[in-house]
C-alpha positions in Angstrom: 96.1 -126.8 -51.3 94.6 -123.4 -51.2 93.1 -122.4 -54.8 93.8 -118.5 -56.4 92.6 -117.0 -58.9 94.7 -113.8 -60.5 93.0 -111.4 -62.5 95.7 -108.7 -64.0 95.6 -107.9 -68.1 99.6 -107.2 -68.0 100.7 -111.0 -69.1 104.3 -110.7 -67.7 103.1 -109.4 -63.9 100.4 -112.4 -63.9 102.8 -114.6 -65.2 105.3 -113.7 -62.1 102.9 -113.3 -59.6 101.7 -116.8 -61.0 105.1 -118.5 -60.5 105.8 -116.9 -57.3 102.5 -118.4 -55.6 103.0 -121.5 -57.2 106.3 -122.1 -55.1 104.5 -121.7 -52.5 102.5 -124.5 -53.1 99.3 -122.7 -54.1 97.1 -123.7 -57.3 96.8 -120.9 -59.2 94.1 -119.9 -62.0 94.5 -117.1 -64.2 92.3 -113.9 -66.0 93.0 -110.9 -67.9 89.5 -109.3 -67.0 86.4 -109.2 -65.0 84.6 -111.3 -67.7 87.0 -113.7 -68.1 87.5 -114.2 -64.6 83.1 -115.0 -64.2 83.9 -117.8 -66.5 85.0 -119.4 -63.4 82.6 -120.5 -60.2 84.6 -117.7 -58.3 83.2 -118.5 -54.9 85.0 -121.8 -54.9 88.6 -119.6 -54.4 90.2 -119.5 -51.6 91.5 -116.0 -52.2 91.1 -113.8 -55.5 94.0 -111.3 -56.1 92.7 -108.4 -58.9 94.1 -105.6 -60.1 92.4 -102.1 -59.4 92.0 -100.9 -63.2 91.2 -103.4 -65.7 90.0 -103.1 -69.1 86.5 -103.1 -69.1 84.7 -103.3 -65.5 87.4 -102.8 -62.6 88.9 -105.0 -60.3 86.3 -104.4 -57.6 83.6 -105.6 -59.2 84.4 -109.1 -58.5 84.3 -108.8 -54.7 80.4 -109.0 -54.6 80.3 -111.4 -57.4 83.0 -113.6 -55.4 81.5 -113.5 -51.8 82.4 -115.0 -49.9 85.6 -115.6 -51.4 87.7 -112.7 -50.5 89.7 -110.5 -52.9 92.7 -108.3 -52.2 93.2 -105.7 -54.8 96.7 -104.8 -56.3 96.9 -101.0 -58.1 100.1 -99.1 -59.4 98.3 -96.2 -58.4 99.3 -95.8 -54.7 96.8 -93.6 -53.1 95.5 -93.7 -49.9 92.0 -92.9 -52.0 91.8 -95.9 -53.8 93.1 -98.0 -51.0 90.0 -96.8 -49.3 87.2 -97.0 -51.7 88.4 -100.5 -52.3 88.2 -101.6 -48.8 84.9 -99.6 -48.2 83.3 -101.8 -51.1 84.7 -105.5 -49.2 88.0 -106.2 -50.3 89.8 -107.9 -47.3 93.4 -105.6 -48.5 95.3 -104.1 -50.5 98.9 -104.0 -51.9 100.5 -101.1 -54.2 102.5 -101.7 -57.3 105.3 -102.4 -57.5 105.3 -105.2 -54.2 107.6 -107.2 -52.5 107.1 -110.7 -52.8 107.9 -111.7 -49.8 105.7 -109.0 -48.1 102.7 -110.2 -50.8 103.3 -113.8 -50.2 102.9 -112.8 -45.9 99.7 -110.8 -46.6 98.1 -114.0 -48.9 99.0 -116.1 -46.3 97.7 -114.3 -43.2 94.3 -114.1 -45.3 94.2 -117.6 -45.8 94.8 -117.8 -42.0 91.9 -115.8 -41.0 89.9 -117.2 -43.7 90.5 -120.8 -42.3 89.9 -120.1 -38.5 86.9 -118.5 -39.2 85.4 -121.1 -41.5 86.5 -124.0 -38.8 83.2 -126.1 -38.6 81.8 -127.8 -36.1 83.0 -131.9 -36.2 80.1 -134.5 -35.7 80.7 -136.9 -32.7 79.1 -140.2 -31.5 78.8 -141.1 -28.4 79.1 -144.4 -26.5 75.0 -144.9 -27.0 75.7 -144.5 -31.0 74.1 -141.5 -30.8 75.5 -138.8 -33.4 75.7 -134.9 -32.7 77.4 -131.6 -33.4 80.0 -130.0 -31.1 77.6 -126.4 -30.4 79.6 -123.1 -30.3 80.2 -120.4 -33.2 82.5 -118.0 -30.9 86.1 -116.9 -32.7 87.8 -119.7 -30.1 85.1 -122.9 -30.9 86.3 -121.5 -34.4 89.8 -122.1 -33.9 89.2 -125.3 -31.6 87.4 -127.2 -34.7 90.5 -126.0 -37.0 92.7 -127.5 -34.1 91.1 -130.6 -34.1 90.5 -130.9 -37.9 94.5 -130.7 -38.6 95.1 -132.4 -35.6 92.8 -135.6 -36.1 94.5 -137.7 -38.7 98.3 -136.9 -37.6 98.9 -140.1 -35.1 100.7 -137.7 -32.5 100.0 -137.0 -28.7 97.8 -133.9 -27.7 97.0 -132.4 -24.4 93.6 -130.9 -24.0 93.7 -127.8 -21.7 90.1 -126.4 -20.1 88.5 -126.1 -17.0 86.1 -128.7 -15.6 83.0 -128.9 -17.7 84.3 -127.7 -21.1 83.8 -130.3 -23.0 87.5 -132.3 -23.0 86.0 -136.0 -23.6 84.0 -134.7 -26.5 86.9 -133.2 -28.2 88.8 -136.7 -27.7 86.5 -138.3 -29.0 86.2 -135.8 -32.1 90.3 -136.4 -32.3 89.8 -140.0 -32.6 86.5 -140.3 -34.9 88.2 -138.5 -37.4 91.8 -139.8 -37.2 93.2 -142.9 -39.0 92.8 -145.2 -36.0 88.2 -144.3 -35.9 87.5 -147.8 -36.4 89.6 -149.2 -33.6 88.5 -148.8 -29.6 89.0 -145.3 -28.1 89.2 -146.5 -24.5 88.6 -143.3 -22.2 89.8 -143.3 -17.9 89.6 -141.0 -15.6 92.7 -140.5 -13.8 91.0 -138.5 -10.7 88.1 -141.4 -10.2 90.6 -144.2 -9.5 92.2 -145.1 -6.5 96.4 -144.5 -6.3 97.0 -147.8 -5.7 94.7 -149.5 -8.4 95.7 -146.8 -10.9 98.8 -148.8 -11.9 96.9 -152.2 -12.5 94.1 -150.7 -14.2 96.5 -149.3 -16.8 98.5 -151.7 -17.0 97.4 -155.2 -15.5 98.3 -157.0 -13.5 99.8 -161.2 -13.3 97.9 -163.4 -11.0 99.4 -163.4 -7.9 101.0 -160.1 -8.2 99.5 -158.5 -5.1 96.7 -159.5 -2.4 93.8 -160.0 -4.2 95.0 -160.0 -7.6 93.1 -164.1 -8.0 93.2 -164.0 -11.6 95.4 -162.1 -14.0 94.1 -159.0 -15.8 94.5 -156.9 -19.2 95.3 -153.5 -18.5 93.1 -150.2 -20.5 96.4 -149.6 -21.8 96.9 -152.9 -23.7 92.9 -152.6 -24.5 93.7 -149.7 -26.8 96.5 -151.2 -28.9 95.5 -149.8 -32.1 93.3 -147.1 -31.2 93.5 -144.5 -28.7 93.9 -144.4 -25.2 91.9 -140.8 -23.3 93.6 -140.4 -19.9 91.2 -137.2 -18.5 92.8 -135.5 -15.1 96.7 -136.6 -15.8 97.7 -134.4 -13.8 96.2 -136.6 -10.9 98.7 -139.5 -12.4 100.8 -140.9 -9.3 104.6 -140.3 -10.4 104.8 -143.9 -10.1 102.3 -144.5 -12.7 103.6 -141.4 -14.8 107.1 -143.1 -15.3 105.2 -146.5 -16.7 103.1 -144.4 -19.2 106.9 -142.5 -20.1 107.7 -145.9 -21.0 104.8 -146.4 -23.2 105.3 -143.2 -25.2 109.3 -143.8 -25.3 109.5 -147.5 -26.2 105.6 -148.5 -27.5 105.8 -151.0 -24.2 104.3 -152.0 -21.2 105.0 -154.5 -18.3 101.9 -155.4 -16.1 102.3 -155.7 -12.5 103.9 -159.2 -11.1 105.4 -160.0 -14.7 109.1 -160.2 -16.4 107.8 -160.0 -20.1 107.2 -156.7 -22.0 104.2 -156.3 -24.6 104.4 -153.8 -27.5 101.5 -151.8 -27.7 100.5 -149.4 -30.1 98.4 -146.5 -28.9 97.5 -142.8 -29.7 98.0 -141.1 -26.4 95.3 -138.0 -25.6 95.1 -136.3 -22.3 93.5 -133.3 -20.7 93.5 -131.7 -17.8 92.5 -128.2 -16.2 95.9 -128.1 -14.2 98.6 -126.2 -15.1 101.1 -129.3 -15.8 104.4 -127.4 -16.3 103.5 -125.8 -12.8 103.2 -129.3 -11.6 106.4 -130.2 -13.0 108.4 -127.6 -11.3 106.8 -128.3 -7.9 107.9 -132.1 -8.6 104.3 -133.6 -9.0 105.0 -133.9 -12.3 107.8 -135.6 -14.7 109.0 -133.2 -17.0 110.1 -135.3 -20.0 106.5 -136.8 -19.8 105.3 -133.5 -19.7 107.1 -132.9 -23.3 105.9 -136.0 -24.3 102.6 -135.4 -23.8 102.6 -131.6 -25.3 103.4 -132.6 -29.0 100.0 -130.6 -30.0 97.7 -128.9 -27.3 94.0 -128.0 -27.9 92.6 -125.1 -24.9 88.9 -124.9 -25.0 87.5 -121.8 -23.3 84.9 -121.1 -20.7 81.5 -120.7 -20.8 82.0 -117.5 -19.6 84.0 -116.1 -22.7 82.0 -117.4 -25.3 79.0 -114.8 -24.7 77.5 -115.5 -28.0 77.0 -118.8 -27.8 75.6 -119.4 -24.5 71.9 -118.8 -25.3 72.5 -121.1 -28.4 73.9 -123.7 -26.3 71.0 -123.7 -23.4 68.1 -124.3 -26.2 69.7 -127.3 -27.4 70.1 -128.6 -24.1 66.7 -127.4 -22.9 65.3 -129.3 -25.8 67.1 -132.2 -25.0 66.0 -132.2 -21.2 62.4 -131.9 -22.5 62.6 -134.8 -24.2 63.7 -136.4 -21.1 61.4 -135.5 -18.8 58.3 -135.4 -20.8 57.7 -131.5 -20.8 57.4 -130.9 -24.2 56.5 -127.0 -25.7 58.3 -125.3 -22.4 60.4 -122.4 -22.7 62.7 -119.9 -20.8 61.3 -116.6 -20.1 63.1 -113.3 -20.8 64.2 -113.0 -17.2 65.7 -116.3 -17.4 67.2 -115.7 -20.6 69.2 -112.6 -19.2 70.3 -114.7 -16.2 71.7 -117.4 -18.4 73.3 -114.7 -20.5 74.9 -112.7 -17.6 76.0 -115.9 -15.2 79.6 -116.4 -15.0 78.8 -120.3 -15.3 82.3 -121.4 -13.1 81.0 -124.7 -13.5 80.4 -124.3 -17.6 78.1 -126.2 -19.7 78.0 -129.1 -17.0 76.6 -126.4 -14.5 74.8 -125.4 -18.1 72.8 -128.8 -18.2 72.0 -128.4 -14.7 70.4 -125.6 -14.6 68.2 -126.2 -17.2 67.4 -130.1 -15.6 66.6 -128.3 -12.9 64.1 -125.7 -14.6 62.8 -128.2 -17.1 61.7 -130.4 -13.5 60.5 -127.5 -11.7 58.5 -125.7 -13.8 55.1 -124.7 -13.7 53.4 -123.8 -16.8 54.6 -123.3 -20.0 57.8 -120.7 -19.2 60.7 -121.5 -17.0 61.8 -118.8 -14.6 65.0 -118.0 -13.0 63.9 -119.4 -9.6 62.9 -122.7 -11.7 67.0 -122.7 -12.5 68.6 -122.2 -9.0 71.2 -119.9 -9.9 71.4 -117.7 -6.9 72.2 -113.6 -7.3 73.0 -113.1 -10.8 75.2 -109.5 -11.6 73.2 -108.4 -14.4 74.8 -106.3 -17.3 74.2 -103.1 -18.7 70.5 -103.2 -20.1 70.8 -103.5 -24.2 68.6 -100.4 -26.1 64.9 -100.5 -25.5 63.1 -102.7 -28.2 59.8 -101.4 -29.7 56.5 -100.8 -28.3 55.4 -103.8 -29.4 58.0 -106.2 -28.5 58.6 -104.4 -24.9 55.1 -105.8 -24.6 55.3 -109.0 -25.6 58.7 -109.5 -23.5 56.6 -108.0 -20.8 53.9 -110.6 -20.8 56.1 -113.5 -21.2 58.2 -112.0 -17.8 55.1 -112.4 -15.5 56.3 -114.3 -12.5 54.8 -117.6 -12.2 52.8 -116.2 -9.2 51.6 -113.4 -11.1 50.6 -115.5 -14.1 48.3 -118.3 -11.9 46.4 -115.5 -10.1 45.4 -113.9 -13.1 44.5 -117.1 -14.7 42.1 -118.2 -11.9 40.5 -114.8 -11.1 39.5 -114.7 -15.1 38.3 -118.6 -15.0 37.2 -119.6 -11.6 33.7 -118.2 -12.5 33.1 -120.8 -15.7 35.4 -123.8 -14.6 35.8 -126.1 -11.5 38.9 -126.8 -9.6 39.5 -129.7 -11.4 39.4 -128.0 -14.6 41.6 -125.5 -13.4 44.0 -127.5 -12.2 44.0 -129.4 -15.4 44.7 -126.7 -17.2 47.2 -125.0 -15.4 49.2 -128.5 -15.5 48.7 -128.8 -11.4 47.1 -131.2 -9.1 44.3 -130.1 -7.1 46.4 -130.3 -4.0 48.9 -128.0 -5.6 46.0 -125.4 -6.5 44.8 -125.3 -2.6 48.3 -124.6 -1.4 48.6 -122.3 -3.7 45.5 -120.3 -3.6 46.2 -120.4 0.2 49.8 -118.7 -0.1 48.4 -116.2 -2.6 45.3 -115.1 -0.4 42.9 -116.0 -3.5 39.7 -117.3 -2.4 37.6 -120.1 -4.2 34.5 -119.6 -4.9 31.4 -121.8 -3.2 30.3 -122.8 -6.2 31.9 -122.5 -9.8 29.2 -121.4 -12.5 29.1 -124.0 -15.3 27.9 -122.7 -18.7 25.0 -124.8 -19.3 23.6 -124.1 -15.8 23.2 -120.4 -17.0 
């Protein structure tokens, strides 16, 4: 229940306003002033509603005192002036006395609304290995994703998860069914596009001994294996129609028959799917049912692509890149500006999986201490409009840290070849000796006969 606070010193329009938002299932706090209304922790409102011209300081002195909380300020002096001014110093609106309530009660609510999506934070998950982590992604739609999946968690109803490959669909499941009512029950998860048709019905849904060649003993299906948790079905719209009007069944009746039996179990599941497939396409074309179509789209979650959440791509890469470090050993390396701007300005078709990839790939193949965009095999990148120039200063610093690989090893052993040996060099470059030959070779660098040691003077 959303909490407001109303600060108006005319008792008989804060007692109003007071009932009218309490009908609407608000909790509602009330002050006659500025000072009174500091008497209360004011950032802990969902929404403050002020009038303009109280006695003492005025109304909008409470929208810096009350960030973030927002405030929408009421006046009974209509001017576009003051509407201004009060907007110019934060308040989120404004409404003119004398209002319609039904008009105010639209405006608190769309500001609740806003105020919700954009607060949406990121749910923890734990993966198979009991390892615990954040979903990663502060764009306007991972915004609205998290509120989707905090309402939708603990109400025990189907969803359908719509994204392209790579998206992140199994994470969210799992997010749906960690914080849902059914967390400490299994969440089993299948991949409808990895099985083969004709296994697809027994690995749902068992099979008697007997049933077909081959079945030799009798087995429990995944379906029966999530009775009382939840069941993930990724790629449904890869379900044969034969298996479709089995899982129909399930939904419909809480039942399932395996293969080869007469007897019908009860099974209760929470069904989650996703798929990248446009299943209401499928439906028409006759690939897929329909009703189970319905069934399935009681609350539907879309995650975006990579490629439309701009501001969280960067973000994204250096916890991965961190991660891939870890893996391989190669602790302290780091992308270069060049590679940044590739990451930034590739349409990533195959999103964050073609993400981890890339940086895999850069984390293995780099020489050094920066990763360059060769290092991530990303092919011709279309590069955006340059941002404005930086400093001096930091133009420099980008500068240096963009030397190609090449450039940076030649001007490492042309200023150290005189005082170290090739073994040293190597060492310090992070190469083998080997690696340093060929490389001097392709680079036309000669070695020196013999490499000066300090002490020998």
């Amino acid at each position: 229940m959303a909490r407001i606070l109303i600060v108006e010193d005319e008792a008989i329009i804060r007692s109003a306003l007071k009932r009218l938002l309490e009908r609407s299932q608000f909790e509602v706090v009330e002050a006659d002033s500025v000072e009174q209304a500091q008497t209360h922790a004011l950032s802990e409102f969902d929404l403050i509603i002020s009038d303009l011209r109280l006695p003492g300081a005025p109304g909008t002195a409470l929208i810096e005192a009350a960030a973030p909380a927002p405030v929408l300020m009421m006046t009974s002096y209509a001017s576009m002036r003051s509407a201004i001014e009060a907007l110019k110093l934060g308040a989120v609106d404004y409404v003119a006395k004398p209002f319609d309530h039904d008009e105010l009660l639209e405006t608190v609510q769309g500001i609740l609304h806003k105020r919700a999506m954009a607060s949406g934070s990121a749910p923890s998950i734990t993966d198979e290995r009991g390892t615990r982590s954040m979903m990663i992604g502060d764009c306007a739609a991972m915004q609205h994703v998290y509120m989707r999946i905090k309402k939708t968690a603990p109400a025990d109803v189907s969803v359908l998860i719509q994204g392209e490959s790579g998206t992140g669909k199994e994470l969210v499941a799992r997010a749906l069914h960690q914080q849902s009512k059914r967390a400490q029950a299994p969440l089993i998860c299948v991949n409808c596009a990895a099985i083969p048709e004709t296994l697809i019905e027994s690995e749902l849904f068992g099979h008697e001994k007997g049933a077909f060649t081959g079945a030799s003993a009798a087995r429990t299906g995944l379906v029966e294996a999530a009775d009382g948790g939840t069941l993930f079905l990724d790629e449904i719209g890869e379900l044969p129609l034969d298996a479709q009007a089995r899982l129909l069944r399930v939904l419909q009746e809480g039942e399932i028959r395996k293969i080869g039996s007469v007897e019908t179990r009860h099974v209760d599941i929470r069904l989650i799917t996703a798929t990248h497939r446009d299943l209401r396409a499928l439906s028409k074309s006759g690939e897929f049912r329909l009703d189970l179509y319905y069934r399935l789209n009681v609350m539907q979650i879309a995650l975006p692509p990579l490629r439309e959440r701009d501001e969280d791509v960067l973000k994204i890469a250096d916890i991965l890149l961190e991660k891939a470090c870890k893996r391989h050993e190669r602790q302290g390396l780091r992308l270069s500006r060049a590679a940044r701007q590739d990451l930034q300005d590739y349409p990533w078709p195959g999103n964050v999986r073609e993400l981890e990839n890339a940086l895999e790939r850069g984390v293995i193949l780099a020489e050094g201490h920066l990763i360059h965009p060769d290092d991530l095999g990303l092919g011709p990148v279309t590069h955006r409009p340059a941002p404005p120039a930086a400093s001096d200063s930091q133009e420099a610093l980008e500068d240096e840290e963009d030397l190609s690989l090449e450039d940076y090893f030649q001007h490492f052993v042309l200023e150290h070849q005189d005082q170290m040996s090739e073994t040293e060099l190597a060492q310090k470059l992070g190469i083998s000796r080997k690696n340093l030959w060929e490389r001097r070779q392709r680079l036309g660098i000669p070695r020196k006969k013999t490499a000066k040691r300090p002490d020998q003077g």
